[in-house]
VEXZA-511614 format. One line per 4 residues: number of its first residue (from 1); their letters; for each residue x, y, z of C-alpha. Coordinates in steps of 0.02 Angstrom, whole numbers. Layout:
% VEXZA-511614
NUM) a) X Y Z | ...
//
This chain:
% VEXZA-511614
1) xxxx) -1979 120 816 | -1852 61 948 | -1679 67 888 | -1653 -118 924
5) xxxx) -1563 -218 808 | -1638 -398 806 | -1560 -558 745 | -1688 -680 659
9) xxxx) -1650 -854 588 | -1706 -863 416 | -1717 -755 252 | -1861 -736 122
13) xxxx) -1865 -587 -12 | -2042 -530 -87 | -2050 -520 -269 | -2179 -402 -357
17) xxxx) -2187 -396 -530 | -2290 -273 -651 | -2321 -294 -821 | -2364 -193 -958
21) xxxx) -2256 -41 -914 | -2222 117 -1011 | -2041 81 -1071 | -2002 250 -1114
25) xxxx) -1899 336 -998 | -1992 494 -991 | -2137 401 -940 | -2038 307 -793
29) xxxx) -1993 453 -729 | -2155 522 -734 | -2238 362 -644 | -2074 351 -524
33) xxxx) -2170 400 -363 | -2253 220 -411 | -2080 169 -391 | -2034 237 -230
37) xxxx) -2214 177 -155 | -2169 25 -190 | -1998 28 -106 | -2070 137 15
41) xxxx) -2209 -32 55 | -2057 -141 58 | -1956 -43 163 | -2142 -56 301
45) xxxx) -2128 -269 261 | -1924 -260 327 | -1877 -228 511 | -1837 -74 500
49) xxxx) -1769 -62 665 | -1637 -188 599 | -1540 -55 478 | -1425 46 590
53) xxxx) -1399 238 584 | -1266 309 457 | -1099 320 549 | -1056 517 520
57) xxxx) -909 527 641 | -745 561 604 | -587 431 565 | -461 492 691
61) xxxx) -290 461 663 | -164 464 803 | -12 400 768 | 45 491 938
65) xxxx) 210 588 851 | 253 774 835 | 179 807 688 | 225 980 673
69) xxxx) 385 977 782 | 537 960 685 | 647 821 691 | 816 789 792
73) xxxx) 969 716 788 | 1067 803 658 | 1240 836 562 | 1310 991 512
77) xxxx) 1221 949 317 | 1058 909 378 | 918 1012 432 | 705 1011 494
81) xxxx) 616 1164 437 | 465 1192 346 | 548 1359 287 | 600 1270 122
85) xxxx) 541 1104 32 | 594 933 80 | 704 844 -13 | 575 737 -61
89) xxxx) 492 856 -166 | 646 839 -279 | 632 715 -424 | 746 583 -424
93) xxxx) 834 686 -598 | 875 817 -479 | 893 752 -343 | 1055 654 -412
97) xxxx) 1185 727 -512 | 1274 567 -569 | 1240 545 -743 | 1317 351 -756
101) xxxx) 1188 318 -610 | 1043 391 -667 | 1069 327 -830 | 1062 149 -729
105) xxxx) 895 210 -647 | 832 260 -798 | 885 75 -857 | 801 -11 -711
109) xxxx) 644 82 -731 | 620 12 -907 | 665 -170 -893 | 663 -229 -708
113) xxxx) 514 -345 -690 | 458 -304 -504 | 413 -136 -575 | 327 -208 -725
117) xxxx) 234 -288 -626 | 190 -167 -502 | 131 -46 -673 | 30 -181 -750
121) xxxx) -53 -230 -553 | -117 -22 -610 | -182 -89 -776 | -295 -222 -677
125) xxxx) -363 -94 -557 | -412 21 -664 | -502 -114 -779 | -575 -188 -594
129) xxxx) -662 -7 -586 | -705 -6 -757 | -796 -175 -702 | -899 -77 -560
133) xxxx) -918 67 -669 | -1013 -59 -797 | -1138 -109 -668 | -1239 53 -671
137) xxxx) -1283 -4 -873 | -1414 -132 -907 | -1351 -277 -982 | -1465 -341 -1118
141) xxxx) -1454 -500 -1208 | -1516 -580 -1341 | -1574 -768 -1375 | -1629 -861 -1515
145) xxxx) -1708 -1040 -1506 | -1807 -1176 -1598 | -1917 -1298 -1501 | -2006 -1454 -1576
149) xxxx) -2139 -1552 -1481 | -2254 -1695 -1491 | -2393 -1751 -1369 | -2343 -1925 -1363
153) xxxx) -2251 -2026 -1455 | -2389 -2072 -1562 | -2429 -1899 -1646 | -2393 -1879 -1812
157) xxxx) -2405 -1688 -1821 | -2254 -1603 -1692 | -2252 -1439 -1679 | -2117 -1331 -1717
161) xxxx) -2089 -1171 -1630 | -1960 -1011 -1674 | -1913 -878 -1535 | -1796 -716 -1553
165) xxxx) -1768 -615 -1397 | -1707 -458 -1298 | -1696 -442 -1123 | -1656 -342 -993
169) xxxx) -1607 -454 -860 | -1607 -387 -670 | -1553 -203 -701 | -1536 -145 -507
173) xxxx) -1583 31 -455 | -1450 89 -335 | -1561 207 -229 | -1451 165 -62
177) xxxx) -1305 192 -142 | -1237 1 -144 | -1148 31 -316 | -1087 187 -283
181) xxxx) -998 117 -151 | -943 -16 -229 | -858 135 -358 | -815 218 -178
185) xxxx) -698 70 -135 | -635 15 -317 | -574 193 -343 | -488 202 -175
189) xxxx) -408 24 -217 | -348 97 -387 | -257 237 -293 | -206 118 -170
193) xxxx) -103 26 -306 | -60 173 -377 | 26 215 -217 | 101 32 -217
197) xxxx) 187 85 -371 | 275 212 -308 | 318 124 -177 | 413 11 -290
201) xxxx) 498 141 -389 | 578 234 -233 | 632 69 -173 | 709 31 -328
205) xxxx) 773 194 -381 | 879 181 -192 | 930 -3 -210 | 1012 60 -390
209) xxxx) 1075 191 -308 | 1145 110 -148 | 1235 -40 -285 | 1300 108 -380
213) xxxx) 1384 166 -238 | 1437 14 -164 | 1508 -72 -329 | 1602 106 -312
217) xxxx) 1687 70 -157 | 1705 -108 -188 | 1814 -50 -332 | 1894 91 -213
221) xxxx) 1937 -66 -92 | 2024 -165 -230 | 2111 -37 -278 | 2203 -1 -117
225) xxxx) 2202 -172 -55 | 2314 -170 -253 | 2415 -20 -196 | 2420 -104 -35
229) xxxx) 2515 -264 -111 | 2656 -181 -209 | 2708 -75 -51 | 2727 -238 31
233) xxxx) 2824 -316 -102 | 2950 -172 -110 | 2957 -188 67 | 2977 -398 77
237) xxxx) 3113 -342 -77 | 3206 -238 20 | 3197 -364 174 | 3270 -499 81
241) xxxx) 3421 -405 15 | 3456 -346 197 | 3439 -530 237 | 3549 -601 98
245) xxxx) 3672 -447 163 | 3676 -523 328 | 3617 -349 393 | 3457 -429 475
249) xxxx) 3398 -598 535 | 3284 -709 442 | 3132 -640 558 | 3107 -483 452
253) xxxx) 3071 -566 287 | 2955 -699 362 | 2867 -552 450 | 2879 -444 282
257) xxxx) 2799 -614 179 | 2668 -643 295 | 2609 -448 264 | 2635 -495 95
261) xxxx) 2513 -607 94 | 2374 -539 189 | 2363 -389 92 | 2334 -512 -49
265) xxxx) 2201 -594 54 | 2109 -401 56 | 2135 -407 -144 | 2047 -572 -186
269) xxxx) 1898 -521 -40 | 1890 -357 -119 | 1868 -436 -287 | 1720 -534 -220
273) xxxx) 1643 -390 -168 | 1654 -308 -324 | 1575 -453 -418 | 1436 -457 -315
277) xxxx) 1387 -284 -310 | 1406 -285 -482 | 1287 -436 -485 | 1166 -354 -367
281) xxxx) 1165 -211 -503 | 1132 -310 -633 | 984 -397 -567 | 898 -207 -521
285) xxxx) 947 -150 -685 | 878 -294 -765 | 1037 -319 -897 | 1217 -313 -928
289) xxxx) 1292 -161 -856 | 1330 -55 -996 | 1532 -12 -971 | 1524 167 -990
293) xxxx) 1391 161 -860 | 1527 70 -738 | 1558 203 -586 | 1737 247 -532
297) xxxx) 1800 209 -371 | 1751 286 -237 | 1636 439 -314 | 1643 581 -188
301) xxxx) 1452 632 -228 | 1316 564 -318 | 1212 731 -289 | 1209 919 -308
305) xxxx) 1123 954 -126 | 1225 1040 -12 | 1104 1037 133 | 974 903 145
309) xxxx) 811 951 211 | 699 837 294 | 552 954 304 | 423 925 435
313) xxxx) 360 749 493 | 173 786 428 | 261 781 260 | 270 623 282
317) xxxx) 73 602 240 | 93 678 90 | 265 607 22 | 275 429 75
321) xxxx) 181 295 -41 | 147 166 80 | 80 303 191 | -56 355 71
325) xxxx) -87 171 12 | -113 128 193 | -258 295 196 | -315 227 32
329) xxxx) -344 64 96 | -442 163 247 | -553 257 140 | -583 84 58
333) xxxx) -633 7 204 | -752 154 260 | -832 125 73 | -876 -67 121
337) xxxx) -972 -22 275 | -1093 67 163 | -1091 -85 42 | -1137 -161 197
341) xxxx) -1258 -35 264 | -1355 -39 98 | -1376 -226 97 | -1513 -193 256
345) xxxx) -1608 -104 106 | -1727 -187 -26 | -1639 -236 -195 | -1744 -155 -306
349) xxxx) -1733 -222 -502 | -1810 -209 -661 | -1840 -344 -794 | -1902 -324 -975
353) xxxx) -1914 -419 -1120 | -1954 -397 -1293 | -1947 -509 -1450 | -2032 -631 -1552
357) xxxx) -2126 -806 -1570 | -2209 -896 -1718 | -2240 -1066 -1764 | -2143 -1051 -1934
361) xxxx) -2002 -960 -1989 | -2075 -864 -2120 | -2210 -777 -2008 | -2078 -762 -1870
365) xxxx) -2059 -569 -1893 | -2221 -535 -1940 | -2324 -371 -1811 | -2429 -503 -1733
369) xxxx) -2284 -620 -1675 | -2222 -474 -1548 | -2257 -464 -1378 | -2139 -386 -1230
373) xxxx) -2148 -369 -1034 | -2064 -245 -923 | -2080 -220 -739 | -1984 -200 -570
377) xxxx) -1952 -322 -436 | -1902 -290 -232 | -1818 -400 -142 | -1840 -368 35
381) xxxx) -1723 -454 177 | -1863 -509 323 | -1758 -653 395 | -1572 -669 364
385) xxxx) -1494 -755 538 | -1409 -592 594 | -1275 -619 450 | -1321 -445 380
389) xxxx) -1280 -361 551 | -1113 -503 568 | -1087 -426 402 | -1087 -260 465
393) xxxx) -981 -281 603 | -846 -359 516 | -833 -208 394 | -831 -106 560
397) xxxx) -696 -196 615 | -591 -221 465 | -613 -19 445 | -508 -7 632
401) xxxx) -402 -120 570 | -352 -12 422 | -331 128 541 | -227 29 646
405) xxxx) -122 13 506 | -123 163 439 | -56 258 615 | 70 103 621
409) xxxx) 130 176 435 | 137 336 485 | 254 280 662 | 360 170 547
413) xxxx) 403 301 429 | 447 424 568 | 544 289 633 | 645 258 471
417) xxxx) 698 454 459 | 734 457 634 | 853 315 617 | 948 397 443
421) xxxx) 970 577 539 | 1025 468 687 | 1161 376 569 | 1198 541 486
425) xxxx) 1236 629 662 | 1398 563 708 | 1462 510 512 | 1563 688 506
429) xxxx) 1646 687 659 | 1703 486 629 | 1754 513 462 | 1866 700 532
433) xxxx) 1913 568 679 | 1973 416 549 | 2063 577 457 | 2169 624 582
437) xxxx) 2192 433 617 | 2261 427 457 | 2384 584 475 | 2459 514 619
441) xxxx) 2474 305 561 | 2592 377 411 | 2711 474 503 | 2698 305 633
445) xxxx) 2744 223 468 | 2881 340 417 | 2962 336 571 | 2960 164 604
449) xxxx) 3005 127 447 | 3173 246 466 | 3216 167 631 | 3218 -13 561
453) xxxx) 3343 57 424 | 3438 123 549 | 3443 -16 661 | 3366 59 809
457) xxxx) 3212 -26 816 | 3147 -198 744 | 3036 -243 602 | 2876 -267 703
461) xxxx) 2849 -77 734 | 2846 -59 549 | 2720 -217 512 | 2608 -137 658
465) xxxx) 2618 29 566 | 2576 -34 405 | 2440 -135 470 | 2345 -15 588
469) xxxx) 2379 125 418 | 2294 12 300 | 2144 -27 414 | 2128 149 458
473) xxxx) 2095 166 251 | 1989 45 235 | 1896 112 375 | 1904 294 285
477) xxxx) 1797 217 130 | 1686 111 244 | 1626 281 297 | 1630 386 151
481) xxxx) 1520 257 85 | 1393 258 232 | 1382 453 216 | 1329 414 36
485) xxxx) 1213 283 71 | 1143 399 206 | 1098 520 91 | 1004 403 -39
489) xxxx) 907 330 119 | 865 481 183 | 780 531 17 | 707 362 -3
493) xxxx) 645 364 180 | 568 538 178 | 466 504 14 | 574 550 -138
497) xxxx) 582 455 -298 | 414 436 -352 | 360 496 -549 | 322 672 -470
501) xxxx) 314 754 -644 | 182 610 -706 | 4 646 -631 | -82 497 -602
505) xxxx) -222 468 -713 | -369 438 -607 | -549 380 -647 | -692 425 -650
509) xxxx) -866 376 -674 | -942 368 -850 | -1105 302 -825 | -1259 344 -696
513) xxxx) -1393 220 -619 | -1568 256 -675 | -1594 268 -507 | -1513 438 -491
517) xxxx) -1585 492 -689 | -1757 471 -597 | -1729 559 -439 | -1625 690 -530
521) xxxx) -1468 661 -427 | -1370 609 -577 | -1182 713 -564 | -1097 819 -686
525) xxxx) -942 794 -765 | -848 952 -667 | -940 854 -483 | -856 690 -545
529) xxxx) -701 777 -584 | -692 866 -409 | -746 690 -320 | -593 591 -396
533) xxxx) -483 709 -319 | -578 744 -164 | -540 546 -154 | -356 570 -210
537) xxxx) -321 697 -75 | -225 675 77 | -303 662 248 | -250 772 387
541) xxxx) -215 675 538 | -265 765 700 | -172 831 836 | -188 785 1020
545) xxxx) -303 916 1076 | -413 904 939 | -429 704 953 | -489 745 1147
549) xxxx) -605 870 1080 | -688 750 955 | -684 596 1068 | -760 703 1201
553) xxxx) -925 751 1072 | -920 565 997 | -1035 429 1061 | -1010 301 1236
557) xxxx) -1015 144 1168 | -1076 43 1341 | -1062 -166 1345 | -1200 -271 1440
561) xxxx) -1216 -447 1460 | -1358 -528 1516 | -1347 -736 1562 | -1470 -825 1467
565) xxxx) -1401 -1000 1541 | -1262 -1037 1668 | -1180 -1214 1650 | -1048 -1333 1703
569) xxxx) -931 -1337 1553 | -807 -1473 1647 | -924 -1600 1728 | -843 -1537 1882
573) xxxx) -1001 -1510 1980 | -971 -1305 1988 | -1048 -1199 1871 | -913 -1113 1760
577) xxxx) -956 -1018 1608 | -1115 -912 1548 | -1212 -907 1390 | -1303 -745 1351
581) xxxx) -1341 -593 1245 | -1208 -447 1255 | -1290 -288 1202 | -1159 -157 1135
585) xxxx) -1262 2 1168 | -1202 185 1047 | -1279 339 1123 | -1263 535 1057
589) xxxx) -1287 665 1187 | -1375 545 1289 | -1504 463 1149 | -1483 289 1093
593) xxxx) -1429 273 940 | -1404 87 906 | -1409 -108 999 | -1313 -259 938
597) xxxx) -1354 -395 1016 | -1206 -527 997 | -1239 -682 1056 | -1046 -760 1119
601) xxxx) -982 -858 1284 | -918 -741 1410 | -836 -804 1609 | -994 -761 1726
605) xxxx) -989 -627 1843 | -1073 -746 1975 | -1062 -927 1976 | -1255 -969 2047
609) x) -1399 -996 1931
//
């Protein structure tokens, strides 16, 4: 048969029904070559040059970054080697060593409502695969009626009629592996929100963290911007009496108040910024800050590591969340085109009924008032208007899209660690810089200060001195608190924070399709086992050489078009645009493997008819 895929305009299914079958399932198996004749005679009615060839080649991933280089950029703390675990193979209890804050994590974990949420969105995918699971069960159900009838409306004798009955209503044999599919991509979109879940926690666990620190350093803030205001006061104090003395001018103490008063300005903007870090606390915890769980100012470290490790970029794949939800969501994807593969197959069902009929009530259970049916049906897709093949295609498509996705997760999270070790690089050497700016603004201070007693110099160099001292401090916890923050991001960004300790609990299949009881491909419970974590597992994403290799033994995918009409879309007298069949050709080793033809509107290579 020619591998041409054709596109036909209408749909019909064919519909044969036996009756009379053995119900017993040891007899069905023994008559199931019957069976697979018939699909086998169905299969001859279809096209079958219309269901395309299994797609065996590989997903490659190339998210074009050194994998298996280390990474660069770093401070004297921070280091790339795959000599000893990442950081983000530490749980979040180890990882920090501040009780008050992880007793806030531990808080935020238990009542904030994003990650409620994000646990009970689990919940619903597990119970969606439970759904799918179901379909490989027969659903019977039962009915019950009473019917009374007349001739006309002249008959004096209506009959009356009781019914009571079981059926088995469209049970579908999944020899093509539709359903199985279908438990492909509902498992890989429970581990996909699974993943999502994590997610969430490591972004919460760090925005808990990051609050804790910076309520911290708000606090540290108000507290010298406090400190701040009663040297200023001594020192308006002092310029007053020298005033009232007649030692100095008036200048001094206006210069002395106006310090005065900005240093008060730093106290009330310091107390808005502990309010709302306190506020932004609250909301993660998800209730009242507890006040023995209220950090001091300015906490020097918030965890026991003396060295952070950032491992190797390919840890990436197996630490970051939305980096396995976005392979999830791959593997999900690949599922549906075999969904969509298997609808080019006959639907192959059986129907039974049993139960029982009698004019009156009393005789309604009696032997002779039983009678049953059982028998398969095939549905066969002749004519369908090329939607099975659109149908097809768009699961192609949506699967490259997934992959597109998944590289771009993989880029963004090398990205992200890039950008903390890049932060982290230069946060020693500013904060031994804003040190020795320190040193040198007090004895500035001191000595201006002693020079203004002494009546050598005026009152400005000691307002300068104060001011430039106090903004170098302020500076000094603006970057004590960045090298904290740089920590927590650098765990969150690497992967760390996610229930390592908790395996996830993932399904599996509890029921099988007679389909596979008859063919005896049914699976045991260690195959199903191994399968749910085959499907858990992490991909490996290939290097450059071996993505040349494997595109170099993959198929050429060649584009044709061929004009069917060439018209004048404007009215402008000059013909402008083509209608015709483009035929996307797939060929192994030089054998074609399959034709699409996609009818679209393409610009013409030549304008003449």
């Amino acid at each position: 048969m020619s591998a041409q895929k054709t596109s036909i305009t209408n749909s019909s299914s064919v519909a044969i029904t036996a009756i009379d079958a053995q119900p017993a399932l040891s007899r069905l198996r023994k008559n199931s070559g019957r069976l697979l004749g018939l699909t086998a005679l169905a299969i001859s009615m279809a096209a079958c040059n219309t269901i395309p060839k299994a797609d065996m080649r590989p997903v490659l991933a190339e998210p074009n970054i050194p994998m298996q280089q280390s990474y660069g950029a770093f401070d004297k703390e921070t280091v790339s080697s795959a000599d000893q675990a990442s950081i983000a193979s530490q749980r979040w209890q180890n990882f920090y060593s501040d009780e008050r804050l992880k007793g806030l994590i531990t808080l935020g974990l238990e009542k904030n409502k994003d990650f409620e949420s994000a646990r009970l969105a689990i919940e619903k995918a597990r119970a969606q695969y439970q759904i799918t699971d179901i379909n490989d069960l027969p659903a019977i159900n039962g009915s019950a009626g009473y019917t009374r009838s007349a001739q006309n409306r002249t008959d004096r004798n209506p009959n009356s009629s009781y019914s009571v009955n079981l059926g088995l209503a469209n049970y579908e044999l999944d020899f093509w592996g539709k359903i199985s599919s279908l438990k492909d991509q509902a498992l890989q979109n429970f581990l996909a929100t699974t993943a999502a879940k994590d997610a969430t926690q490591i972004s919460l666990i760090s925005n808990i963290a990051q609050s804790y620190a910076n309520l911290s350093y708000s606090l540290a803030q108000l507290k010298l911007a406090e400190a701040t205001v009663e040297s200023r006061e001594r020192s308006l104090f002092i310029a007053d009496k020298r005033f009232e003395a007649g030692i100095d001018p008036k200048l001094p103490s206006l210069q002395s108040s106006a310090s005065l008063e900005n240093a008060k300005l730093a106290v009330l903007r310091a107390q808005t910024s502990v309010l709302q870090s306190r506020n932004a606390l609250q909301y993660l915890v998800g209730g009242a800050i507890p006040n023995e769980l209220i950090p001091t100012p300015a906490v020097s470290n918030i965890t026991s590591q003396q060295i952070f490790n950032a491992g190797l970029p390919s840890e990436l794949l197996r630490y970051r969340p939305d980096v396995l939800q976005a392979e999830y969501n791959l593997k999900a994807a690949g599922a549906n085109i075999e969904v969509a593969r298997a609808s080019y197959f006959p639907s192959i069902s059986l129907t039974s009924s049993v139960g029982v009929s009698s004019g009156s009530l009393n005789d309604l259970f009696k032997n002779g008032a039983v009678g049953w049916s059982f028998g398969p049906s095939v549905s066969v897709p002749i004519f369908d208007a090329g939607r099975l093949d659109a149908n097809y295609d768009v699961a192609q498509i949506e699967r490259e899209q997934t992959l597109a996705s998944y590289e771009s997760s993989i880029q963004t999270a090398f990205r992200e660690v890039s950008d903390v070790l890049a932060t982290r690089a230069t946060l020693g050497e500013q904060l031994e810089a804003q040190y020795r700016l320190q040193d040198n603004f007090e004895q500035t201070y001191q000595i201006a200060d002693a020079r203004f007693k002494a009546g050598i110099s005026n009152y400005l160099d000691v307002l300068d001195a104060q001011r430039s001292l106090f903004s170098t401090q302020q500076g000094i916890l603006d970057l004590e608190l960045q090298k904290i923050v740089s920590q927590i991001e650098l765990y969150q960004a690497l992967g760390g924070g996610a229930n390592l300790d908790v395996p996830t609990v993932i399904p599996v299949p509890q029921h099988t399709n007679l389909a596979q009881i008859v063919t005896g491909t049914a699976t045991s419970a260690k195959t199903k086992a191994t399968n749910a974590i085959k499907a858990a597992g992490s991909a490996r994403v290939t290097t450059p050489q071996e993505a040349v290799a494997i595109k170099q033994s993959q198929a050429v995918e060649t584009t044709t078009f061929k004009p069917t009409a060439i018209v004048d879309v404007n009215d402008d007298g000059k013909k402008d645009a083509a209608v015709g069949v483009v035929t996307e050709e797939t060929r192994f080793n030089n054998n074609s493997v399959e034709q699409v033809p996609v009818t679209q509107i393409v610009e013409p290579q030549m304008t003449q008819p």
